[in-house]
Structures are given as structure tokens and as C-alpha cells.
N, C-alpha and C positions, 0 to 999 in steps of 0.2 A: 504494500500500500504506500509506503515511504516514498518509492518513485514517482506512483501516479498522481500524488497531491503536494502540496505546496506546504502543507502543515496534516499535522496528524494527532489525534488524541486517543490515548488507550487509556481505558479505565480497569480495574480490576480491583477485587477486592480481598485479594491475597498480596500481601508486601512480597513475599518472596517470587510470584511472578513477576511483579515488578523488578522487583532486583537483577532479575532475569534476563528481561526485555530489556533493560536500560545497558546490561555489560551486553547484548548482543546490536545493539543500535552501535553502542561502541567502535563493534569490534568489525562493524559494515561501515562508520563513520558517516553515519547516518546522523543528521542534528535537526530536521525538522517534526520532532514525535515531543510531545509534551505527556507527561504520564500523571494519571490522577489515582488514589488509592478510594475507593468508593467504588457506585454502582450508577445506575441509571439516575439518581437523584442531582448527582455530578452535571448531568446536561442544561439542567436548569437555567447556568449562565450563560447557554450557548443559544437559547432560543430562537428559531428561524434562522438558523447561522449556520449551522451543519449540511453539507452535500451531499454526504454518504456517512454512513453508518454499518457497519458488519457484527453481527451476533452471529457468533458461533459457540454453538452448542451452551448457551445460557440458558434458554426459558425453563429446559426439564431440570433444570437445578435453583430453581425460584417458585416461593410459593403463590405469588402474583404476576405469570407472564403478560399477564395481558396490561398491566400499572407497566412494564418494563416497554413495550409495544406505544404506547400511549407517552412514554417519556421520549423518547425516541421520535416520535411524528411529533411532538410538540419542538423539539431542538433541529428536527429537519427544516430547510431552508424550502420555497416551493419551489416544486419539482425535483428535491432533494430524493435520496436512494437509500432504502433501506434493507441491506442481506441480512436475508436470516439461514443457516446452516442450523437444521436437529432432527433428533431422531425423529421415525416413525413411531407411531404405537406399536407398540411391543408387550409382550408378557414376561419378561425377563423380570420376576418381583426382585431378584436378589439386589437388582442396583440401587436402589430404594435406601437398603443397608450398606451396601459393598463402597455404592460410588457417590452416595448423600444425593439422589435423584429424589425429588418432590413427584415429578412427571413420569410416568412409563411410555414416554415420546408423546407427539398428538399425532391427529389426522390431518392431512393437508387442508380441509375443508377450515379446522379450526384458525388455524393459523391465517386461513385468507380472511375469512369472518372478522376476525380480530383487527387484520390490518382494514380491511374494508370501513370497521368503526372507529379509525381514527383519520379518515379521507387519503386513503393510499388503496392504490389499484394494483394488481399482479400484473407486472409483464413478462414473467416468465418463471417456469419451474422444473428442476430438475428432481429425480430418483437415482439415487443411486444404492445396488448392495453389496454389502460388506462379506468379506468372508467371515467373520464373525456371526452372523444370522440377523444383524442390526438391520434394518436399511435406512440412510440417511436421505433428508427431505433439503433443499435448496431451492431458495424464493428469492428474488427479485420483486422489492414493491416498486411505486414510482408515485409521491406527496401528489396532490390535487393541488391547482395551485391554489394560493389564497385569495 
């Protein structure tokens, strides 16, 4: 993402990813990434300022995706872009315990729904499966303008 923008904001709310990302921006000499330690609450200052936005594999590990969906279209700029990467619904209960999963994936329908109720349109979705038995969901919204 470093390349394609002019500035870049990752949020996360583990320090130690942070710490992470920061010696690997380093070690590409990368200098346009600003890091914030939080979560979607973080975007607040950015409102209608954001271009694009990338979630991956956040919402099934959140007990409100859709407040995360809604902070995200509110910080999107119009006609701004919102990737979401996550799982399908799945039966897998053990991740729940194993991997702190809130979610057992959703349904693509959900996910469009969601963005639908914050004025974002699908322009495009992919499937993909894992050899794990997952199968991952990738969406492309696109803001309504204001």
C-alpha cells in the first residue's frame, strides 16, 4: 500500500504488531505510514479524508463489525474505497477459543447489507479457498458520494 498512496495509516491494537510494522517500514525505508495503536474509533479525526481503507480479517474478531463498517464509511472521503478480506461462515467452533474469533466468518450477503447501510455499493467480489477448508471472502465497496 506504501507505494500506491502518498500517506498511509495503520491502526492496530496490538503494540507488538506495531512494533512490527514500524522495524519492517524501516527496513523497506518506507517513511510515508503513520501508525496509531487503537481501532476503528482512531478514524474519527480523519473524517471524509480517507481514500481507501483495507480490513483484513478484522470483523470475525470484533464483537460489533458492523460499528467497525460504519466507522470506516464515516472516515471515507466520497467515492472513497473500502477492502474488506474475511472469512466465510464456517463451522470451525474451535476458533472461537483457539484464535479469540467472536465470528465463525459471515455470509457475503451480510457483509454487502452492512456496507449497503452505511451508502457504499459493491463493485466487486472475490472467493477464494484455502487448503485449510476456510474459504476467504474479498469485497470491494465504493462511498456514495455525499
Amino acid at each position: 500500500m506504501c507505494s500506491l498512496f502518498k500517506s498511509v495509516i495503520a491502526i492496530d491494537n496490538a503494540n507488538k504488531i506495531i512494533k512490527e510494522c514500524k522495524n519492517r517500514m524501516a527496513e523497506h525505508n518506507l517513511t510515508n505510514v503513520a501508525f496509531r495503536e487503537g481501532d476503528t474509533n482512531n478514524l474519527k479525526e480523519y473524517r471524509g479524508q480517507i481514500d481507501f481503507i483495507a480490513l483484513n480479517m478484522i470483523l470475525h474478531h470484533n464483537p460489533d463489525p458492523l460499528k467497525i463498517i460504519k466507522d470506516c464509511a464515516t472516515a471515507l472521503s466520497s467515492n472513497g474505497y473500502l477492502l474488506i478480506t474475511e472469512l466465510c461462515s464456517h463451522e470451525q467452533e474451535w476458533a472461537k477459543k483457539s484464535c479469540g474469533d467472536f465470528w465463525l466468518g459471515f455470509e457475503p450477503d451480510t457483509i454487502k447489507v452492512w456496507a449497503e447501510s452505511v451508502q457504499m455499493e459493491k463493485i466487486e467480489s472475490v472467493f477464494i479457498n484455502q487448503r485449510n477448508g476456510f474459504k476467504t471472502q474479498i469485497h470491494i465497496f465504493k462511498k456514495y458520494k455525499d
